[in-house]
N, C-alpha and C positions, 0 to 999 in steps of 0.2 A: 546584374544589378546588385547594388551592395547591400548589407542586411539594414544597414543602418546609415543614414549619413548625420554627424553629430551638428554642423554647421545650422540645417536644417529642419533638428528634432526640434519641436514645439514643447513636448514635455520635460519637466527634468527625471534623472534617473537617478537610482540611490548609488552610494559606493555600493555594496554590494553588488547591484544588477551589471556595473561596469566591472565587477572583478571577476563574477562570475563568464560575462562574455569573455574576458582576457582569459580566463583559464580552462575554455573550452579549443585556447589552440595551444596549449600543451600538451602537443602530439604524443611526446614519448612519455607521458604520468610522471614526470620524474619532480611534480611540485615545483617548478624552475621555469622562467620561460625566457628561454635565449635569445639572441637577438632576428635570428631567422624567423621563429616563434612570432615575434610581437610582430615585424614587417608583415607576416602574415592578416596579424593581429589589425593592425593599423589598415594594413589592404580591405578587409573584409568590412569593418568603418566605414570604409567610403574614403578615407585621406589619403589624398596625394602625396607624392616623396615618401613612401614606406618607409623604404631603404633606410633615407637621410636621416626622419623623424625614429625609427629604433634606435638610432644607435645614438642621437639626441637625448632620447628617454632614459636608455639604458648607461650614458655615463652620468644622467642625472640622481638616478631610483636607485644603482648596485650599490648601495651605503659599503658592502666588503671588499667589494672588487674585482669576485670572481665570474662577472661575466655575464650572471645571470641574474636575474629578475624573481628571488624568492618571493615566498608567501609574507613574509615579515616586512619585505621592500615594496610588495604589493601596495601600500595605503600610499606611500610618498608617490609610486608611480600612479596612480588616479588623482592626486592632487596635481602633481604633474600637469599631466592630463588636460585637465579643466585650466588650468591655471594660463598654460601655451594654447591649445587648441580649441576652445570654449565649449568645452561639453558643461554639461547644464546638469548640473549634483547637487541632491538635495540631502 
């Protein structure tokens, strides 16, 4: 059962609470979360098409291009986010 499903949360959530869940599957601490990372990320949400939606995100949010999903590209991928998939940020 997934921890969360966004479609179906009633409450809304701050960026923070949404950053914070993204950066608890930054498995390896490296501050970065790649595109296996977020698939994970996205999986444990509740959304379907992981795969498709990472790498959706990830050519959206990598403002430099290397790949990854820092801390600094963190806020455009939560806007992201909400903006495609209708999480509810308050």
């Amino acid at each position: 059962m997934p921890l969360w499903t966004p479609k179906s949360s009633s409450f809304p959530l701050s960026e923070e609470q949404v950053k914070g869940f993204l950066s608890r599957y930054d498995t390896n601490r490296d501050g970065r979360l790649s595109k296996d990372e977020l698939k994970r990320a996205f999986r444990g949400m509740g959304l379907r098409f992981s795969g498709w939606r990472a790498g959706r995100a990830l050519r959206h949010a990598d403002a430099n291009g290397d790949h990854f999903i820092s801390e600094d590209e963190l806020n455009e991928l939560v806007k992201y986010a909400h903006r495609k998939w209708g999480f509810r940020i308050n």
